[in-house]
N, C-alpha and C positions, 0 to 999 in steps of 0.2 A: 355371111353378111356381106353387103358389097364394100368394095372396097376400092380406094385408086391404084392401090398395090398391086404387083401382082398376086394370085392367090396361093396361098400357100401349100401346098402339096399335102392331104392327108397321110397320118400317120398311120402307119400296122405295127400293132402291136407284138410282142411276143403270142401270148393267145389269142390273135386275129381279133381283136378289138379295133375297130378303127376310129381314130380321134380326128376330127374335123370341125368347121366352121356348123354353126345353126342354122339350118335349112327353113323357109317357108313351110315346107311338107313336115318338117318336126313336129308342129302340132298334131297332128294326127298319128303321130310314133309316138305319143307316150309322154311329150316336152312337159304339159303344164300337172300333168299326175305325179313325174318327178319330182317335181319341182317343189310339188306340197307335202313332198313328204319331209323336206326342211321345214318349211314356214307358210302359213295361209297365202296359198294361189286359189285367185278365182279362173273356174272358166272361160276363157276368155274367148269369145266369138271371132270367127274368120276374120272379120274383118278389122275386129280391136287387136288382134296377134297379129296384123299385118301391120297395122299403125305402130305399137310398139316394136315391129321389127325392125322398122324403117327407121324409125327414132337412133336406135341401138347402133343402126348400120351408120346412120349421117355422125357415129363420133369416131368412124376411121378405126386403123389397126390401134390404136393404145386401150382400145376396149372391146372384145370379143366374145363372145358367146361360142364353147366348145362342147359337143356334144362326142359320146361315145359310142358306136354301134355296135351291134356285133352282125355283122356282113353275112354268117350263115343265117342268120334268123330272116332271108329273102321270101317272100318279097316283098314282107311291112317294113323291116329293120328296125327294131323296134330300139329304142334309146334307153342305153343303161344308165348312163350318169351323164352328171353336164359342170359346166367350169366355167368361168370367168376368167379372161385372161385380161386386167385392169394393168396398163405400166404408167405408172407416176414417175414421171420425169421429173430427175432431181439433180442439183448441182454437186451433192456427194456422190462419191465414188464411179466420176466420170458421168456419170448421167445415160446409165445404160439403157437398153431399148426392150429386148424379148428373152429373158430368160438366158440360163449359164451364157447359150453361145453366143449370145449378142452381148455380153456385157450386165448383166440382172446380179444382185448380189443377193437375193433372197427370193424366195418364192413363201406366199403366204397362204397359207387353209383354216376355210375355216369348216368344222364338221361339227355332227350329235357326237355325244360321248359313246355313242352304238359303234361307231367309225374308225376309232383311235386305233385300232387294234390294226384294222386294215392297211390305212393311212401309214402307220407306223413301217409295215412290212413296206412300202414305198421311195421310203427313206424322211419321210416326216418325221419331225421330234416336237413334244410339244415345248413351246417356247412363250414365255410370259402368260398375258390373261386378254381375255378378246372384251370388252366393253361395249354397249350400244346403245344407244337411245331411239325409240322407234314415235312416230308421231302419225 
């Protein structure tokens, strides 16, 4: 996603996962079939995944779209999972910015109960009850 920052360095994972920002070309890797396997995604056409790309991109690094690849699977690269990286700037505890090393004092997930198991082996616990109201 653009950004005025500099760009952040993709991650390698222990098993060669690569964790990165959402690409333009993600749609076509697999982004919006993802994506539905959470919650109702429609297909969104070239040119409507580009308008909501943009939209996403104009709110800057406190809100991020991270995708995961796996680097051998060249030359589609197909997208294994995807994240949000959302920082709510707050007056407690310092008012950190990106996670441990910048100062973050919590990182939140949300998953299917299919998840937890996995999640868990990550260092997740589940912690209180997630609530929503959808319109």
């Amino acid at each position: 996603m653009a950004s005025a920052s500099p760009e952040p360095a993709a991650t390698e994972t222990g098993d060669s996962v690569k964790i990165r920002r959402l690409e333009i070309a993600d749609r076509e890797r697999g982004f919006l079939p993802l994506l539905s396997q959470l919650s109702s995604c429609p297909d969104l056409t070239e040119s409507e995944f580009a308008a909501c790309f943009a939209n996403l991109a104009a709110l800057g690094d406190d809100h991020v779209i991270l995708v995961a690849e796996d680097p051998a699977a060249a030359p589609e690269r197909r997208i294994l999972s995807t994240g949000c990286l959302f920082v709510e700037r707050k007056f407690l505890r310092g008012g950190g910015k990106t996670a441990k090393d910048a100062g973050c004092y919590k990182v939140i997930l949300d998953c299917t109960p299919e998840l937890r198991a996995y999640y868990a082996k990550c260092g997740f616990v589940e912690k209180g009850v997630q609530m929503a109201v959808y319109f």
